[in-house]
C-alpha positions in Angstrom: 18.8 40.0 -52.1 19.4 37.5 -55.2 22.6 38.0 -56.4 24.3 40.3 -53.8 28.1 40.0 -53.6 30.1 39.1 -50.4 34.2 38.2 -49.9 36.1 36.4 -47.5 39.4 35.8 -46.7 41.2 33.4 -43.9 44.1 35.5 -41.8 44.3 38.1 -39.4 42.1 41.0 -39.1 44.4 43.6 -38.8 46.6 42.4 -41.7 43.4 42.0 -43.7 41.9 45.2 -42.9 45.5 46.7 -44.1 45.2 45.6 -47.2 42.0 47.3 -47.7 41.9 50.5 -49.6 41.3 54.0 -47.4 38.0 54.7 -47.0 36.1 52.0 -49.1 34.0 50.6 -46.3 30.6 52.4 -45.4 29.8 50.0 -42.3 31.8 47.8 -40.0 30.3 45.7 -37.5 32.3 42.8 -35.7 32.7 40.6 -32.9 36.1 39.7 -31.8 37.1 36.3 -29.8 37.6 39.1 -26.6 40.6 38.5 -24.0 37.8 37.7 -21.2 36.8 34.6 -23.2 39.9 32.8 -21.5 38.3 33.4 -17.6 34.8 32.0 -18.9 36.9 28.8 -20.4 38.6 28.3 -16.8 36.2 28.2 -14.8 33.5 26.4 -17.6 31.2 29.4 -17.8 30.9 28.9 -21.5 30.3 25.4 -22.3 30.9 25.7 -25.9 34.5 26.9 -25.5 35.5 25.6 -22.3 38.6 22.9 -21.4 37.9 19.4 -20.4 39.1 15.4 -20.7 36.0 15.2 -23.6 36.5 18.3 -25.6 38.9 20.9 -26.1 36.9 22.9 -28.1 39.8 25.4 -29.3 37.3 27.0 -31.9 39.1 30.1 -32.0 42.3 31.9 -30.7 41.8 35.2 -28.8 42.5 38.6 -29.9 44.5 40.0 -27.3 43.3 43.6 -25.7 47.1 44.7 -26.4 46.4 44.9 -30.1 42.7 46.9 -29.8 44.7 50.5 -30.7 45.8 49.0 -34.0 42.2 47.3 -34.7 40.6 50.5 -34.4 43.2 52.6 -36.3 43.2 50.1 -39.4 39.2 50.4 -39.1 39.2 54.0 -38.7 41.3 54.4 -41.7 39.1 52.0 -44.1 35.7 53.9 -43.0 34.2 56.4 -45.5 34.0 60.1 -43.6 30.6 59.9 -42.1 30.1 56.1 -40.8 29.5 54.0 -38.0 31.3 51.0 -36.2 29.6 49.1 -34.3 31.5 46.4 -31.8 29.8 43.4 -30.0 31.4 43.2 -26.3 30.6 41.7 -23.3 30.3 44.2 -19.9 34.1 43.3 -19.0 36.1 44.6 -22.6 33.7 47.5 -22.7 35.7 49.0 -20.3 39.1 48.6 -22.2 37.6 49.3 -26.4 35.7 52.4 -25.3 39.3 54.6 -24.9 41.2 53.3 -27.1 38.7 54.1 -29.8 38.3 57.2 -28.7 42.1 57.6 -29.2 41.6 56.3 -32.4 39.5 59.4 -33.8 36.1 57.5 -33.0 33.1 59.6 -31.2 31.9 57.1 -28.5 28.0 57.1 -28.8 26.8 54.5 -25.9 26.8 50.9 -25.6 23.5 49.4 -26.9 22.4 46.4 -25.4 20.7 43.7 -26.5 18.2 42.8 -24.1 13.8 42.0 -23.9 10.9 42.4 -20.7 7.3 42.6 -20.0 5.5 44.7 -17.2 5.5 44.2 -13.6 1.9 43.3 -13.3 1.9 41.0 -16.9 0.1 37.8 -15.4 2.0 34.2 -16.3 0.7 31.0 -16.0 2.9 28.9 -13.7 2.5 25.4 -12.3 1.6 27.3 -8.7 -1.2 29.3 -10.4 -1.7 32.1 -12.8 0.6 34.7 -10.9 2.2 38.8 -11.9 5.3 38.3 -13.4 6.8 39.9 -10.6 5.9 37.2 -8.0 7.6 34.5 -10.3 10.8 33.5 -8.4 13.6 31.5 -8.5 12.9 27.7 -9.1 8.9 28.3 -10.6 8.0 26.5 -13.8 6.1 28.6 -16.3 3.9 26.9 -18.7 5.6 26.5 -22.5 3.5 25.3 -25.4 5.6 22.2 -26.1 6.2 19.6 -23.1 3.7 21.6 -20.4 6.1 23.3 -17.9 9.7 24.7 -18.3 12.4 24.1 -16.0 12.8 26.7 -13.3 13.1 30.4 -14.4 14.9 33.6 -12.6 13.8 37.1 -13.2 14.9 40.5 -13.2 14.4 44.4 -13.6 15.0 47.2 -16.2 13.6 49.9 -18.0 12.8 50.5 -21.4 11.2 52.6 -24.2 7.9 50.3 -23.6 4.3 50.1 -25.6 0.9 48.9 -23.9 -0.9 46.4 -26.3 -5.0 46.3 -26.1 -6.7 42.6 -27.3 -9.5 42.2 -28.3 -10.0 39.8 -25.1 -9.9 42.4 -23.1 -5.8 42.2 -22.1 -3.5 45.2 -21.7 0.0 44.5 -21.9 3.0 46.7 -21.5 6.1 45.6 -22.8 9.6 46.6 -24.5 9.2 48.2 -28.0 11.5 45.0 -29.2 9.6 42.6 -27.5 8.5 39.9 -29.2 5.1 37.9 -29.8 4.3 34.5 -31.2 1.9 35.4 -34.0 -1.0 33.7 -35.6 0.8 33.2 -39.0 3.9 31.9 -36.9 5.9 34.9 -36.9 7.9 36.1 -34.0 7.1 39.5 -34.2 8.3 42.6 -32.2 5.9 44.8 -29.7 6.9 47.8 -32.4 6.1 45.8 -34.9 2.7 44.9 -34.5 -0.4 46.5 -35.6 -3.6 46.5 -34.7 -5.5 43.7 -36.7 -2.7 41.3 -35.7 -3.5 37.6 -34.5 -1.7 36.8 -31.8 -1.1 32.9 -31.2 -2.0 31.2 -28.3 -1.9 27.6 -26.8 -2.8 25.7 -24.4 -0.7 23.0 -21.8 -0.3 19.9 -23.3 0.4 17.3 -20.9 -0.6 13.7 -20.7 -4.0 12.9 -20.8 -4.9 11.0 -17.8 -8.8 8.9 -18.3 -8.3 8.1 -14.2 -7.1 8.9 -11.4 -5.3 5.8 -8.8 -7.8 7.6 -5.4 -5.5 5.2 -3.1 -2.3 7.0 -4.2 -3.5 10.0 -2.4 -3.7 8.8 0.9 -0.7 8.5 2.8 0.4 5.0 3.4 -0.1 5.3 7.1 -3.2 6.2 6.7 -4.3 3.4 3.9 -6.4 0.3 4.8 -7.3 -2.0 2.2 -10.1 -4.5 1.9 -9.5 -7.7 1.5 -11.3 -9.4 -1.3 -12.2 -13.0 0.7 -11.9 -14.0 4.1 -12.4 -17.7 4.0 -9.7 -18.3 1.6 -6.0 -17.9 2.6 -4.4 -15.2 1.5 -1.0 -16.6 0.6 -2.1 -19.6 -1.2 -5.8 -18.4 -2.4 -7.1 -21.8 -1.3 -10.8 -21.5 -0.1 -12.4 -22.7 3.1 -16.0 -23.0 4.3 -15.5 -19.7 6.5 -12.6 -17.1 8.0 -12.0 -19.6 10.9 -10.6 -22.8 8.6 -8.9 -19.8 6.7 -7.3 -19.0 9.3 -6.7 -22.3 10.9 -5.1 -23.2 7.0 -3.3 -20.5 7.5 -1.0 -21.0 10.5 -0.9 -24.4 10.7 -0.8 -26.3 7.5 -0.2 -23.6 4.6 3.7 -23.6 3.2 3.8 -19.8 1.7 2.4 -18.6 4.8 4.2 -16.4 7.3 3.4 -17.3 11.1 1.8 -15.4 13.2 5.1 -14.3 15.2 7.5 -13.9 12.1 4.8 -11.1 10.3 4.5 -9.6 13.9 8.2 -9.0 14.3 8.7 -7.9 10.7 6.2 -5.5 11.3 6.9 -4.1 15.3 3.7 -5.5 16.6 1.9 -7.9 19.3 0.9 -11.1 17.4 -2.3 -10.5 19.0 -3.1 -7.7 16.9 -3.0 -10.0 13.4 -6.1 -11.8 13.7 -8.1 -8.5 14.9 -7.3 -7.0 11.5 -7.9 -10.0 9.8 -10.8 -11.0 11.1 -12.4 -7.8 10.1 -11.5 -8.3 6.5 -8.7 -5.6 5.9 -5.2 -4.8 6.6 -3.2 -1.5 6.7 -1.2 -0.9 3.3 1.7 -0.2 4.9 1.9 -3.9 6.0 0.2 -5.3 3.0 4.1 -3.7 1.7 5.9 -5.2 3.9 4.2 -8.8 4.0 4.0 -9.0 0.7 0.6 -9.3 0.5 -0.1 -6.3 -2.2 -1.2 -8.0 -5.0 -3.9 -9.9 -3.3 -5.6 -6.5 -2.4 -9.3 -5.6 -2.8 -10.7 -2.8 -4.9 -11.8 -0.8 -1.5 -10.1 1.5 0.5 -10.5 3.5 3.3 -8.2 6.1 5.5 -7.5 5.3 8.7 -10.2 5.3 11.4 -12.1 7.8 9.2 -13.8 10.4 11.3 -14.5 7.2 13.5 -16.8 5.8 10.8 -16.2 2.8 8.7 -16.6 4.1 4.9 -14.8 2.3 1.7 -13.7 4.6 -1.0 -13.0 3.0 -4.5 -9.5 2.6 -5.3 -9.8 4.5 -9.0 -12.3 6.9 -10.3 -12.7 8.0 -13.7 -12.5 11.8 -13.9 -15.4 12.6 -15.9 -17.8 15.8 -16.5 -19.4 15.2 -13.2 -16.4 14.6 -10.8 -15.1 18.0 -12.7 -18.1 19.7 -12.1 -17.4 18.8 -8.4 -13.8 20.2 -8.3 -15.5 23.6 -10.1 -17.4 24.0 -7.6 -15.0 23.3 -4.8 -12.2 26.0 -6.8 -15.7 28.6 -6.1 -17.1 28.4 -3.0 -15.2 25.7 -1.1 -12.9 25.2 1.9 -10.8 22.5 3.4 -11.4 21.9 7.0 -9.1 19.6 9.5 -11.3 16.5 8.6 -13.0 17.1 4.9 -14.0 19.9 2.7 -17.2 21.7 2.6 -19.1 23.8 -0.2 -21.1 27.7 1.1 -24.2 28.1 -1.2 -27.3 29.9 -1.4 -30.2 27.6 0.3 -31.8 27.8 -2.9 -29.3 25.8 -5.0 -30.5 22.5 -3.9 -29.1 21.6 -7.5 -25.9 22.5 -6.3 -26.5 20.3 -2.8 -27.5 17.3 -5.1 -24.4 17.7 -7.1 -21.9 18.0 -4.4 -24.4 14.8 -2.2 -24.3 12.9 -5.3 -20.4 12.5 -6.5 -19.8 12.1 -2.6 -21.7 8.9 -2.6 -19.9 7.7 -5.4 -16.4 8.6 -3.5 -18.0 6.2 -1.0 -18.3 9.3 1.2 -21.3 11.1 2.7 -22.3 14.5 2.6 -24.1 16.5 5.0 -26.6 19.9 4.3 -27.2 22.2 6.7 -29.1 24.8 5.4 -29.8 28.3 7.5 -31.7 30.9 6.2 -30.8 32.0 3.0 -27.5 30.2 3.3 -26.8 26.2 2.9 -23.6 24.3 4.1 -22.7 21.1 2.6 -20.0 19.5 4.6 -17.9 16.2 3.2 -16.7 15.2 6.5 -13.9 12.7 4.7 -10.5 13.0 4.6 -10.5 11.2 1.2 -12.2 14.3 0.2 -9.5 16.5 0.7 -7.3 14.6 -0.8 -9.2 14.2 -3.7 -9.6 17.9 -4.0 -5.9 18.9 -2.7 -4.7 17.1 -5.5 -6.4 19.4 -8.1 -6.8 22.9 -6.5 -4.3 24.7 -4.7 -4.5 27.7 -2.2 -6.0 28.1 0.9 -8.0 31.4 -0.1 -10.0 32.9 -2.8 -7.5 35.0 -3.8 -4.4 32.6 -4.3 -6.6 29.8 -5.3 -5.2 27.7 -8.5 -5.7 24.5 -10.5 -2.7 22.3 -10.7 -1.5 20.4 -13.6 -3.0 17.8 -12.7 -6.2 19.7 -14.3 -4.7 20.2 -17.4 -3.3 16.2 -17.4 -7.5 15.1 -17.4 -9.3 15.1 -20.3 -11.3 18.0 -21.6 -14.8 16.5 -20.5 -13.3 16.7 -16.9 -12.1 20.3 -18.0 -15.5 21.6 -19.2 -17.0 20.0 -16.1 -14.5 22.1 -13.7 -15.4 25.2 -16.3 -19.0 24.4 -15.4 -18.6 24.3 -11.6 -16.8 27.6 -11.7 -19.5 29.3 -13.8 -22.2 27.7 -11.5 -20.3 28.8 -8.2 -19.4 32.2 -9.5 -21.0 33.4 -12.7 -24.1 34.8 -13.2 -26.2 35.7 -16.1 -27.8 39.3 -17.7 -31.3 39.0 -18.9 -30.2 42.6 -20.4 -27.2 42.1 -21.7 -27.6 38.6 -22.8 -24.4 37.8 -21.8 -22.7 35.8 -18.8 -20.6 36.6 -16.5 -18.0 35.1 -14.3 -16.2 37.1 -11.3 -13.1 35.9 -9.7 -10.5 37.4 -6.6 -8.2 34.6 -8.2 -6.3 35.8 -11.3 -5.5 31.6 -12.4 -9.3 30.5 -12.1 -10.5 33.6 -14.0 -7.9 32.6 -16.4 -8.9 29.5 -16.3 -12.6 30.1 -17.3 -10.9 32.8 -20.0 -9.0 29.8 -21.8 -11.8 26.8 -21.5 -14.3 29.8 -23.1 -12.1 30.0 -26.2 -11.1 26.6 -26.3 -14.8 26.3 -26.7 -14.6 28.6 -29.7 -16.0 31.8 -27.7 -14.8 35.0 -27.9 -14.5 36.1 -24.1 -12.8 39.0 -22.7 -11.1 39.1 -19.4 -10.6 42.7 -17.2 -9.4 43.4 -13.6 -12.0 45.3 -11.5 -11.7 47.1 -7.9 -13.5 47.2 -4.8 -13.3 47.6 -1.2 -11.6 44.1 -0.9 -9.1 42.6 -2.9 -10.5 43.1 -6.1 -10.3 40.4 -9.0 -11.1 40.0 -12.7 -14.2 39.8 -14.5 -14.5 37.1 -17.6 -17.7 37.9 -20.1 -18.7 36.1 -23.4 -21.7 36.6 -25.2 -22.9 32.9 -26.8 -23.7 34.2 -29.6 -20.3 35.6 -30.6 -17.7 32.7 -31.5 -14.4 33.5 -32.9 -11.0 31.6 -31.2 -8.7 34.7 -32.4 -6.9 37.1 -30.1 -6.3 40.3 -32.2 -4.4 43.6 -31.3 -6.9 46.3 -31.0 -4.7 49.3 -30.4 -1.4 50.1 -29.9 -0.3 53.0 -27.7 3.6 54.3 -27.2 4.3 54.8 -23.2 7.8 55.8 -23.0 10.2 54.8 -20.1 8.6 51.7 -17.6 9.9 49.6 -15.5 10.2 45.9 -16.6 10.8 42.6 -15.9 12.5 39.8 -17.6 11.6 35.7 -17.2 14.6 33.5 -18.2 14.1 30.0 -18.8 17.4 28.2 -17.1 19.7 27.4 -19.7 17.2 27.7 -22.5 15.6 30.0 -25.1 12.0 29.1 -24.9 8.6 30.4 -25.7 6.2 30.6 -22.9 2.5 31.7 -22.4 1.1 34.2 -20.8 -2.8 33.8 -18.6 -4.8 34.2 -21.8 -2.6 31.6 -23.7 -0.7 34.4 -25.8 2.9 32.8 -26.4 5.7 34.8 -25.9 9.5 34.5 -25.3 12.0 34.5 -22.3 14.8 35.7 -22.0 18.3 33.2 -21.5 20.9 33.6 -19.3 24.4 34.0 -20.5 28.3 33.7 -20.0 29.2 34.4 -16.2 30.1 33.0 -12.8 28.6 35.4 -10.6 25.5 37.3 -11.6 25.3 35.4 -15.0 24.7 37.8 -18.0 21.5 38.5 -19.4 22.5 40.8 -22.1 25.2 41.6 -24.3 26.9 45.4 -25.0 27.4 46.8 -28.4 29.4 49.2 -28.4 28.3 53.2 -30.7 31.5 54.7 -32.6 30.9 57.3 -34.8 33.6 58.6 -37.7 32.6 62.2 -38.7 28.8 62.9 -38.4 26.3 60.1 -39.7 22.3 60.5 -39.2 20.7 57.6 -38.6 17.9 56.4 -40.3 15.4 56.2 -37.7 15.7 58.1 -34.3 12.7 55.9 -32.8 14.5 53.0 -32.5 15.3 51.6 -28.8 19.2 51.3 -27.6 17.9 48.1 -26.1 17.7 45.4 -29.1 15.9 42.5 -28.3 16.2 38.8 -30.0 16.7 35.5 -28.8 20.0 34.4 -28.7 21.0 30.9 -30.9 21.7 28.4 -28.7 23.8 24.9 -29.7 24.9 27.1 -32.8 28.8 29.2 -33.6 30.3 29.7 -30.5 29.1 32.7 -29.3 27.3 33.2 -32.6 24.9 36.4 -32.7 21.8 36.3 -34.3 21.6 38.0 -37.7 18.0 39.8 -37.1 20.2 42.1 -33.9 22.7 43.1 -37.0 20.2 43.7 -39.1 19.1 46.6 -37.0 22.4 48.2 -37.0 22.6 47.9 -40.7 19.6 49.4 -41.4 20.5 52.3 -39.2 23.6 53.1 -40.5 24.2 51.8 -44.0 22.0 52.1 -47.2 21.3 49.5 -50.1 24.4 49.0 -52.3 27.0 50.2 -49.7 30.2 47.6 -48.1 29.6 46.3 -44.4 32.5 44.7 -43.3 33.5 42.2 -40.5 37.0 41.5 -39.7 36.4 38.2 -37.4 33.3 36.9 -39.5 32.7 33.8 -37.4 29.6 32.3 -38.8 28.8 34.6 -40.7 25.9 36.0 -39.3 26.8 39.9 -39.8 27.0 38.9 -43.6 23.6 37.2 -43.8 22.3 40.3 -42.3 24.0 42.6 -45.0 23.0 40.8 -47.9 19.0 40.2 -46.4 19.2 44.3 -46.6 20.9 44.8 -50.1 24.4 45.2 -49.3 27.5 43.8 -50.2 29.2 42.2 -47.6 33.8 41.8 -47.3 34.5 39.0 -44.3 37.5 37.9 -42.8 38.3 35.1 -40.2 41.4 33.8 -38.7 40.2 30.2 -38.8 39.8 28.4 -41.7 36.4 26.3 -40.6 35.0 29.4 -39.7 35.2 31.0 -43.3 34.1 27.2 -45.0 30.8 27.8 -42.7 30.2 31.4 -43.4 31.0 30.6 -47.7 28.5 28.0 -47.4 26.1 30.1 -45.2 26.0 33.1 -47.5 25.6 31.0 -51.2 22.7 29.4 -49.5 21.4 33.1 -48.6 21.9 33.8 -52.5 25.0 35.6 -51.8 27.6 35.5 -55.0 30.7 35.1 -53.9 33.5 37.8 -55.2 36.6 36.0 -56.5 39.4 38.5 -56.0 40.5 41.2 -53.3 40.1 44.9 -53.2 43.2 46.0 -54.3 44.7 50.0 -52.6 43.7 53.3 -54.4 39.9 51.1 -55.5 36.4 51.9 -54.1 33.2 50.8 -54.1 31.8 50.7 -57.4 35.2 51.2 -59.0 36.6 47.6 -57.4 35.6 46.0 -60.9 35.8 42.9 -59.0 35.8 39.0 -61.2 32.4 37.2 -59.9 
């Protein structure tokens, strides 16, 4: 690429284009400020060009769909015999360019579009569980290496030319030959592209690491009652007495911060008779601690109101440790919640289990109960504090929708390997034979789950569906003597024409991950007021008869668009493909509205020489300074009518 010539020139394209010679151009490919611009500017639909009292953003004038026949005749006339133009469009000017280059002498091709998807039944991780990419709808968060979720995403359908990737983790995805994959190396590399051998990158959520968790924050404040830390002192002015009666007595008749008894009844709606009851015994519902004022002379117990008619104090924090993990593990395997608690189905002979489950109850400040029958045992946690403690990390109400929140991935990784632990002893089992273990899930998020804590671990695990009579699920195996973190492509197989779906990330171009932590990219909404676009038309003219280099390629081109960038500024990797297609190394690609410049980086990265024009001066000043950084030199004088390529004997 060192060395390779370009030219621009500031006026308008058709002029320029005149005062090019007849067929010295091999390529054009361009992207005109389109007529249709001026409806997204009134309504706002493009942000970077729209009107308002902060910016006017006049970047560009339009080129007006009146003067289309004499673009296409003055770029029909500089094409060699044999060559392609290609024309960036949106859906709307399609409509108008295709028959007036027809008129021109063109052969109209197709439009290409520029587009990217992933199978129906691809599984994402979302912040409501591990879910097919077809059951993501409108306002779900997917999980995005940087920052932990995304905003909300949208999806839709298409189909493509499509290839199904094997890992070595056991995954099979199908997805659009173009697209593309977060690699181990850092690459963003296309589903063509890839061969087996490849290491794919994967992450995990990062989110803020949380040592505790605040237990009184889960129950609801009419349900709160907190202890209060000494009875024979007075609560407003902490004085302290020889017992709760001279408290008291301090209290309402000679304390100055203290409320009476009939102005904290009517602030809080109640008989002043019911005060000293609550008092008396000690504790006081949060709800008027709030509104009293009394908060900050709270005790360090809590309980939920009349719970299950038994008075039990649960400890305002709790540190979320191996064990307390362990205990949501198990819950996530073989657990329900019931109207007053949760309670844990096990084999009778897993007193282990029992003890476990007993054990982090007590230090809940709850009790647990085992009824054991037969071959089966029941341990019930008749609490509600219970629930909430478990509704806060697992979601679902059966074993097939069942999910860890984000509140999982906010604990630290001891309370992770715990909750890995609990799974494994609730649903895995190990082979004698095989040597290996084995963990069996209906739920595709905690099979992922115990997928991504194996390899975070430094296993190598793999991860299949299976069917039965039921709902089926997915298996996750690891042998503990085989370590390796990688995720490698094992085989690559072409599957023609399949349905798709796309994920867009609202307003952004992101990278996202998929169940096994493989990152991969959305794809971002566009111009648009109703039914916003999510791809881009380019549109096929052919001059005479030009082969193109490779027939395999796809007419749907996939690459992220640049966001914050040009307006409306195309990515050079999409004009790459077209370059490649229909130029070879040496030959002249032109652009007549060069914008950026992007269409020139692409020539010279593949070895041609590159002629630009814009109608606005800052737009040629950026693409200039664009191109000499690419190692483009720049050509100091115009082609001149009756000269070619190779005959231009151009000054540098």
């Amino acid at each position: 690429m060192d060395g390779q010539k370009f030219h621009l020139a500031k006026g308008d394209a058709v002029e320029w284009l005149r005062r090019l010679p007849a067929e010295s151009v091999d390529l054009a490919i361009t992207d005109p400020p389109y007529e249709s611009l001026e409806k997204h500017r009134a309504v706002g639909t493009t942000t970077r060009l729209k009107h308002s009292k902060a910016s006017s953003n006049d970047w560009f004038s339009i080129f007006p769909n009146a003067r289309f026949p004499e673009l296409f005749a003055e770029v029909y006339r500089v094409l060699r015999r044999n060559a392609h133009f290609y024309l960036y469009c949106d859906p709307e000017t399609m409509f108008v360019a295709k028959p007036v280059g027809e008129a021109a002498g063109f052969k109209f091709w197709k439009p290409l579009i520029w587009d990217k998807c992933l199978a129906p039944d691809t599984l994402v991780w979302t912040t409501r569980g591990v879910v097919r990419i077809d059951q993501v709808v409108e306002g779900d968060r997917v999980a995005i290496p940087e920052g932990g979720t995304s905003p909300v995403v949208a999806t839709r359908r298409t189909h493509a030319p499509s290839v199904k990737l094997t890992l070595s983790d056991g995954t099979e995805l199908v997805a659009s030959r173009d697209h593309r994959f977060l690699c181990g190396a850092g690459r963003l590399s296309t589903a063509a592209e890839l061969r087996p051998g490849d290491v794919l990158a994967r992450r995990d959520v990062r989110e803020r690491v949380t040592p505790e968790l605040a237990l009184d924050e889960l129950i609801p404040d009419d349900e709160a009652i907190y202890e209060l830390p000494d009875t024979s002192a007075c609560l407003w002015c902490g004085q302290a007495f020889d017992g709760p009666r001279a408290a008291a007595a301090h209290q309402a008749r000679f304390c100055e911060d203290a409320w009476s008894k009939k102005d904290m009844a009517a602030e809080l709606g109640v008989r002043a008779k019911q005060l000293p009851r609550w008092l008396r015994q000690g504790r006081v519902p949060r709800d008027w601690a709030k509104r009293l004022g009394l908060e900050p002379k709270l005790g360090e117990r809590v309980q939920t109101y009349l719970q299950n008619d038994v008075e039990m104090w649960f400890p305002r924090r709790v540190k979320l440790d191996y064990d307390l993990g362990r205990f949501v593990g198990l819950f996530a395997a073989e657990g329900t919640v019931t109207a007053s608690g949760i309670t844990f189905a096990f084999h009778a002979h897993e007193r282990q289990l029992h003890r476990h489950v007993a054990r982090v109850a007590r230090s809940l400040g709850a009790r647990a109960r085992i009824v054991i029958d037969g071959d089966s045992a029941q341990v019930d946690v008749s609490f509600k504090v219970a629930r909430y403690l478990i509704e806060h990390f697992v979601g679902g109400d059966r074993a097939t929708n069942k999910y860890f929140r984000a509140s999982v991935y906010a604990a630290p990784a001891e309370f992770r390997r715990g909750v890995y632990a609990g799974l494994d002893e609730g649903d895995g089992s190990w082979s004698d034979d095989e040597q290996r273990s084995t963990f069996r899930s209906a739920s595709p998020d905690l099979a992922a789950f115990a997928h991504r804590a194996l390899l975070a671990d430094g296993f190598a695990p793999t991860i299949r569906r299976f069917e039965n009579d039921h709902a089926g699920g997915w298996v996750v195996r690891h042998d503990p003597k085989n370590r390796t973190q990688t995720i490698e492509v094992v085989a690559i197989e072409d599957v023609g024409q399949r349905e798709l779906v796309d994920v867009s990330i609202a307003d952004r171009d992101e990278l996202f991950m998929l169940a096994n932590g493989v990152v991969t990219h959305n794809c971002s909404i566009g111009m648009g007021y109703h039914y916003r676009a999510r791809y881009e038309c380019i549109l096929f003219f052919e001059k005479g008869k030009r082969k193109l280099d490779d027939l395999g390629v796809a007419d749907i081109i996939e690459h992220k668009r640049i966001v914050g960038g040009y307006p409306a500024e195309k990515p050079p990797a999409v004009s790459e493909v077209l370059i490649k297609q229909s130029s070879d190394r040496g030959q002249v690609v032109i652009d007549p509205f060069t914008g950026s410049g992007s269409v020139g980086v692409a020539a010279l990265m593949q070895g041609r020489e590159f002629w630009g024009n814009d109608l606005c001066h800052e737009a040629v000043d950026i693409a200039r300074e664009r191109l000499l950084r690419e190692g483009g030199v720049e050509i100091g004088a115009t082609p001149k009518p009756g000269e070619r390529p190779g005959q231009l004997g151009l000054g540098v």
